[in-house]
Residue frames as a rotation matrix with the C-alpha (Angstrom) as fourth column:
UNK 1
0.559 0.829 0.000 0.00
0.829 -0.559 0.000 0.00
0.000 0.000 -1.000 0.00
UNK 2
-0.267 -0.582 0.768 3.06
0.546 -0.748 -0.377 2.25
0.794 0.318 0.517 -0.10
UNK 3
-0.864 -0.441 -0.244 2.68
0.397 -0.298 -0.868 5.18
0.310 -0.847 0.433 2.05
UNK 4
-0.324 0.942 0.086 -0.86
-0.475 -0.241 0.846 5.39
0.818 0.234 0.526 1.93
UNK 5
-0.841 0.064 0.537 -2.56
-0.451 0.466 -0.761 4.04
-0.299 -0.882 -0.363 5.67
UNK 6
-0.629 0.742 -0.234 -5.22
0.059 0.346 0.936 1.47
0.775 0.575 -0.262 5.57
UNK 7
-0.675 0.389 0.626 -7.85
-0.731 -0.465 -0.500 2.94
0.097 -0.796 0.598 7.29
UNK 8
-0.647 0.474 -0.598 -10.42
0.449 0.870 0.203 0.00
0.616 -0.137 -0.776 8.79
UNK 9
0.297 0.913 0.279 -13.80
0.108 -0.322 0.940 0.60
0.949 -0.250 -0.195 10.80
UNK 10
0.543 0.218 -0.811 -11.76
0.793 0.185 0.581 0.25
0.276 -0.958 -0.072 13.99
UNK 11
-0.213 -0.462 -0.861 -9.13
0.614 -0.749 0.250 2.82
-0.760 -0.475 0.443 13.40
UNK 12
0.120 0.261 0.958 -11.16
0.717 -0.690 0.099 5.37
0.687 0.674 -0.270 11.12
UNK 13
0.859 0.482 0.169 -11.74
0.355 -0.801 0.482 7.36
0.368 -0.354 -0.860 14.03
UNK 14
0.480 -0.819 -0.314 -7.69
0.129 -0.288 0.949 7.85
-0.867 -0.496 -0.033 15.56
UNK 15
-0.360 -0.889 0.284 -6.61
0.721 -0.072 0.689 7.88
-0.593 0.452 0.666 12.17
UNK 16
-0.421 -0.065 0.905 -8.75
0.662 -0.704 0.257 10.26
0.620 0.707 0.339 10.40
UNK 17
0.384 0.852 0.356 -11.29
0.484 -0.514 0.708 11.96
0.786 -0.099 -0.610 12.75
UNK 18
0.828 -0.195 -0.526 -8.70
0.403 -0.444 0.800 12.60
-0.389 -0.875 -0.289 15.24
UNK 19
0.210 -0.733 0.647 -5.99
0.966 0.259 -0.020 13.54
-0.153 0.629 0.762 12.89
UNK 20
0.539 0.128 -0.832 -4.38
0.212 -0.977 -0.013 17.02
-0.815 -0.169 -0.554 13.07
UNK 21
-0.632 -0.457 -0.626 -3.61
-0.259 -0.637 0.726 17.20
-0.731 0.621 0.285 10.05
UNK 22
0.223 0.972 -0.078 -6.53
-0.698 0.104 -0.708 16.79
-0.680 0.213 0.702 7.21
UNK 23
-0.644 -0.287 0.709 -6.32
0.153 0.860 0.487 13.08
-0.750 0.422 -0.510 5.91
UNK 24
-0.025 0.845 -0.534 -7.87
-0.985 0.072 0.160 12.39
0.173 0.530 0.830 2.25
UNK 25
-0.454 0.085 0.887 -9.54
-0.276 0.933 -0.231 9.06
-0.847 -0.349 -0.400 2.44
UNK 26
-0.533 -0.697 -0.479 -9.76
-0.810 0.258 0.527 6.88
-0.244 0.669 -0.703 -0.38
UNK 27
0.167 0.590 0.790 -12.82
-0.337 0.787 -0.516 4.35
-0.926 -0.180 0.330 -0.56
UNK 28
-0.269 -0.328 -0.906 -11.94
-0.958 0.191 0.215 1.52
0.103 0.925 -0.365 -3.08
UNK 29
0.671 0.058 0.740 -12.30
-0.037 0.998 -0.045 -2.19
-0.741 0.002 0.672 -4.00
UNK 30
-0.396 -0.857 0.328 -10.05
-0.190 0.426 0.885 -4.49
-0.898 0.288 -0.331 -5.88
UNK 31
-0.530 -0.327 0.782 -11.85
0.660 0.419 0.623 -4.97
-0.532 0.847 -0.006 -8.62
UNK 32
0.684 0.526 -0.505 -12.91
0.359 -0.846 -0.394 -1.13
-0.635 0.089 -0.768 -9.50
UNK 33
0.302 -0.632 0.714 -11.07
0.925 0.013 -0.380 0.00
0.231 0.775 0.589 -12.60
UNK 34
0.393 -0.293 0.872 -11.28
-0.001 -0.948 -0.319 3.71
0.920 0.124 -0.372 -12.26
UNK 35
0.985 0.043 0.168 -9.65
-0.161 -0.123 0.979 2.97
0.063 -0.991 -0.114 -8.64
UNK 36
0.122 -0.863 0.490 -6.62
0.800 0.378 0.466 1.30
-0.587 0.335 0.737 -9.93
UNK 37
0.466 0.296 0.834 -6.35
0.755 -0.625 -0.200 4.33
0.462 0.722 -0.515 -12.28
UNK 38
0.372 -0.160 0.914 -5.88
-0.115 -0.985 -0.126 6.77
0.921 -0.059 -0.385 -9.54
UNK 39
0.893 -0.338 -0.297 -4.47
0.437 0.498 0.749 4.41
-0.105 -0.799 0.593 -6.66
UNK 40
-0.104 -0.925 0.365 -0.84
0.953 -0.198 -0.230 5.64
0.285 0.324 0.902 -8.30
UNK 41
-0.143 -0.191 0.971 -1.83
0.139 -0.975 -0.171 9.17
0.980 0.110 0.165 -7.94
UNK 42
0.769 0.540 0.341 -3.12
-0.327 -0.126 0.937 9.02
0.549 -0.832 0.080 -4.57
UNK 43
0.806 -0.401 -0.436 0.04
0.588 0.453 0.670 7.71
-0.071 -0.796 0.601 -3.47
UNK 44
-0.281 -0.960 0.004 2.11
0.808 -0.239 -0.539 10.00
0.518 -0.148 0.842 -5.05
UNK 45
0.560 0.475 0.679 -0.18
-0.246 -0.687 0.684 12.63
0.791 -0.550 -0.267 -3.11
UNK 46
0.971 0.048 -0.234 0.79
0.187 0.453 0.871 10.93
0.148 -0.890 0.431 0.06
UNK 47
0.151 -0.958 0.246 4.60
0.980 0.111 -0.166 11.15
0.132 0.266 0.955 -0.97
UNK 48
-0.365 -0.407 0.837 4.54
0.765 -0.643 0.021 14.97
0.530 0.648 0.547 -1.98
UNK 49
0.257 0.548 0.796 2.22
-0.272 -0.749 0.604 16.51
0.927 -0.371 -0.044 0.69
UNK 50
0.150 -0.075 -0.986 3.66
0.851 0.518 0.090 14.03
0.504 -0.852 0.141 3.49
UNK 51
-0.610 -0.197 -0.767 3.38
0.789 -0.239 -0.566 16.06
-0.072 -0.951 0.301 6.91
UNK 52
-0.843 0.470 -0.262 0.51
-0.526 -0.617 0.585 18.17
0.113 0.631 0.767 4.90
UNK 53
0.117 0.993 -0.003 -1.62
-0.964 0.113 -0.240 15.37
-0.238 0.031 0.971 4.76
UNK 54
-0.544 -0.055 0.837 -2.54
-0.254 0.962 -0.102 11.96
-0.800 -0.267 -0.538 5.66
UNK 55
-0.133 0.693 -0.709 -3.63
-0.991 -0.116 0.073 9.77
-0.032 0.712 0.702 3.36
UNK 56
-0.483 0.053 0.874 -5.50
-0.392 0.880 -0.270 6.65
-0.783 -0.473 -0.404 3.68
UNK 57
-0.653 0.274 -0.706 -7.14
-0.557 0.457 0.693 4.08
0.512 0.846 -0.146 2.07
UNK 58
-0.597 0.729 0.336 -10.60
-0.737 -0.331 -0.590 2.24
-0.318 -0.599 0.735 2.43
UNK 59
-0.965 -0.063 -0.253 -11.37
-0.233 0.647 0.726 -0.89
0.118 0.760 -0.639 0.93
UNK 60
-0.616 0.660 0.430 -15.10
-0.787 -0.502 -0.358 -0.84
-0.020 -0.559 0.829 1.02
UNK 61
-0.051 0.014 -0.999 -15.57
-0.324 0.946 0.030 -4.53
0.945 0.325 -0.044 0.46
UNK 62
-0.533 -0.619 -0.577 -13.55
0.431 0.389 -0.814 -5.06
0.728 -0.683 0.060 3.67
UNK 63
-0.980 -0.008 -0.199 -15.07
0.151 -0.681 -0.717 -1.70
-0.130 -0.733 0.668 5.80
UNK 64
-0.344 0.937 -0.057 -18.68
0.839 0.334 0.430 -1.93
0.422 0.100 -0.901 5.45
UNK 65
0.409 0.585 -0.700 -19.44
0.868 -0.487 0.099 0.27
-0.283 -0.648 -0.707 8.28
UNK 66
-0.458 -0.332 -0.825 -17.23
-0.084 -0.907 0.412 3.80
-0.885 0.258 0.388 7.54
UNK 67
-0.946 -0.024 0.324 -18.11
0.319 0.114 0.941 3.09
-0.059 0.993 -0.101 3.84
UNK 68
0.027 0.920 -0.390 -22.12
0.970 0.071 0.234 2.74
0.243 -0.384 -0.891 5.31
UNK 69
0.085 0.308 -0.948 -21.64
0.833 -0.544 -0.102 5.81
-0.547 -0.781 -0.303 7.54
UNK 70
-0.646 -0.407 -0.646 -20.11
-0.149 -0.763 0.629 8.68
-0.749 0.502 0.432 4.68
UNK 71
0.299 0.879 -0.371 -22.96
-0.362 -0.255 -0.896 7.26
-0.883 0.403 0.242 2.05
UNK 72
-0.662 -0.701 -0.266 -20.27
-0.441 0.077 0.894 5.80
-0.606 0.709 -0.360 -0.14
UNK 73
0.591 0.690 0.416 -22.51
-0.298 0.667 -0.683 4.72
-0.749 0.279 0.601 -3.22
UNK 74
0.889 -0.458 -0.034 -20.03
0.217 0.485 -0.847 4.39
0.404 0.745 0.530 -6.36
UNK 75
0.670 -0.728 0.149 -16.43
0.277 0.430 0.859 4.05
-0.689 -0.534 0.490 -6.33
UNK 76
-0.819 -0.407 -0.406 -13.51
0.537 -0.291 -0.792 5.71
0.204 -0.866 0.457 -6.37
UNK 77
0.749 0.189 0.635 -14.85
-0.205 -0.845 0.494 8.54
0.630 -0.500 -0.595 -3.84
UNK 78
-0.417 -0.871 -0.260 -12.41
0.676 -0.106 -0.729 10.44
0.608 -0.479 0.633 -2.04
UNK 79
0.801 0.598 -0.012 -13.41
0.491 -0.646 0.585 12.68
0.342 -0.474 -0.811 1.01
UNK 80
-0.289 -0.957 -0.004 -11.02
0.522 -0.154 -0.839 14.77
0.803 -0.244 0.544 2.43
UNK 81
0.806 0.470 -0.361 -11.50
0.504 -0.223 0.835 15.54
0.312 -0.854 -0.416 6.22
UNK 82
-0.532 -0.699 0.477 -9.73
0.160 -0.636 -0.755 18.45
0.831 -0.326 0.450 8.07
UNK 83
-0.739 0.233 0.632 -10.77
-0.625 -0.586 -0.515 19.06
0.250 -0.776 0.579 12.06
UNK 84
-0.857 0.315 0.407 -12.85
0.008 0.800 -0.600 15.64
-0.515 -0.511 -0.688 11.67
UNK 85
0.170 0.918 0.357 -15.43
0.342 0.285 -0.895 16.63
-0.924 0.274 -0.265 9.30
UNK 86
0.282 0.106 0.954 -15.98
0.935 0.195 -0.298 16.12
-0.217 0.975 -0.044 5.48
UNK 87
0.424 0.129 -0.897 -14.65
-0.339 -0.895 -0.289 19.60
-0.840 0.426 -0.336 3.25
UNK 88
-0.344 -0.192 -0.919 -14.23
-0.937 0.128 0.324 17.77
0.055 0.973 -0.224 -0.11
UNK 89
0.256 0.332 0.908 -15.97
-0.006 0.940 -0.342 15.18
-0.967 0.082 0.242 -1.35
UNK 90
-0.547 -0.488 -0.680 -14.27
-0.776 -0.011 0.631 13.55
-0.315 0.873 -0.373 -5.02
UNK 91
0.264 0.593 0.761 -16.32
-0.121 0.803 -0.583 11.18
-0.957 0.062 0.283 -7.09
UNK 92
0.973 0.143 0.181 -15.12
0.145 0.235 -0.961 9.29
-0.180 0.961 0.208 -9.55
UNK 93
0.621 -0.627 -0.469 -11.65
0.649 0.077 0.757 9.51
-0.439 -0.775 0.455 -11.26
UNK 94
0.994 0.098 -0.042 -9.63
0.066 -0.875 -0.479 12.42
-0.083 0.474 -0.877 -12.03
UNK 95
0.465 -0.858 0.216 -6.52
0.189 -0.143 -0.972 13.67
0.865 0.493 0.096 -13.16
UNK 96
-0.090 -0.376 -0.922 -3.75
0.982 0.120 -0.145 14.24
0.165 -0.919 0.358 -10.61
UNK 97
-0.945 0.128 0.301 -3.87
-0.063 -0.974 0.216 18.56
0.321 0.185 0.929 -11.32
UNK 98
-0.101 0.913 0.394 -7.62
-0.346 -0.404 0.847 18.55
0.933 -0.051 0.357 -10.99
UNK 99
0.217 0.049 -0.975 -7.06
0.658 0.731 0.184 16.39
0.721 -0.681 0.126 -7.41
UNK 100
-0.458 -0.829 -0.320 -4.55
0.885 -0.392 -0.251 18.62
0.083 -0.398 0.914 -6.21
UNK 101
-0.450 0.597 0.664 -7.15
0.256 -0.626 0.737 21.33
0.855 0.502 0.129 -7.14
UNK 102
0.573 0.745 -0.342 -9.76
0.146 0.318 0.937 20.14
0.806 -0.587 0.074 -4.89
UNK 103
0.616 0.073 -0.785 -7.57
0.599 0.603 0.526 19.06
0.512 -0.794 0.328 -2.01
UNK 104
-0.498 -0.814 -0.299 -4.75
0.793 -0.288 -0.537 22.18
0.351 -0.504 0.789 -1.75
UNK 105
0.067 0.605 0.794 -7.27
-0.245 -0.761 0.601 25.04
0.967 -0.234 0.097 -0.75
UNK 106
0.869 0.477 0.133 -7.67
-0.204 0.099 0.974 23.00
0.451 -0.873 0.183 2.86
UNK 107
0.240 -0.923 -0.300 -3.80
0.856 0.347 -0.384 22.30
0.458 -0.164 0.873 3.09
């Protein structure tokens, strides 16, 4: 998973909702093309913003409940939480420029 955390229903809350620094989370499944697509970018996010921002992953196969609780209906969706609650919500996948877009305004 590279430097990307996998975030699970037991530590969603210490790793993103308590997180001081704003984490983007990542809801995916193995066998979601447009995830695999932007899995690469999402890590070099993680690489390039590191102490900026956490970034996790969500396999929503695996995490029912967090997946259940944010409304996840298609895949990817990226949320990006800052202070514990939702200020970007990505659907679908995009370029890495149009990511960065979205996600440096809350950085």
């Amino acid at each position: 998973m590279g430097n990307a955390v996998e975030i699970t229903d037991d530590n969603f809350k210490e790793q993103v909702l308590d997180s001081d620094i704003p984490v983007l989370v990542d809801f995916w499944a193995i066998w979601c093309g447009p995830c695999k697509m932007i899995a690469p970018i999402v890590e070099e996010l993680a690489v390039e913003k590191s102490g900026l921002l956490k970034v996790g992953k969500v396999d929503v196969d695996s995490y029912k409940v967090v997946a259940g609780q944010y409304g996840i209906r298609s895949i990817p969706t990226l949320l990006l939480f800052k202070n514990g609650q939702v200020v970007e919500q990505i659907v679908g996948a995009l370029s890495k420029s149009q990511l960065v877009e979205k996600i440096e305004p809350h950085l």
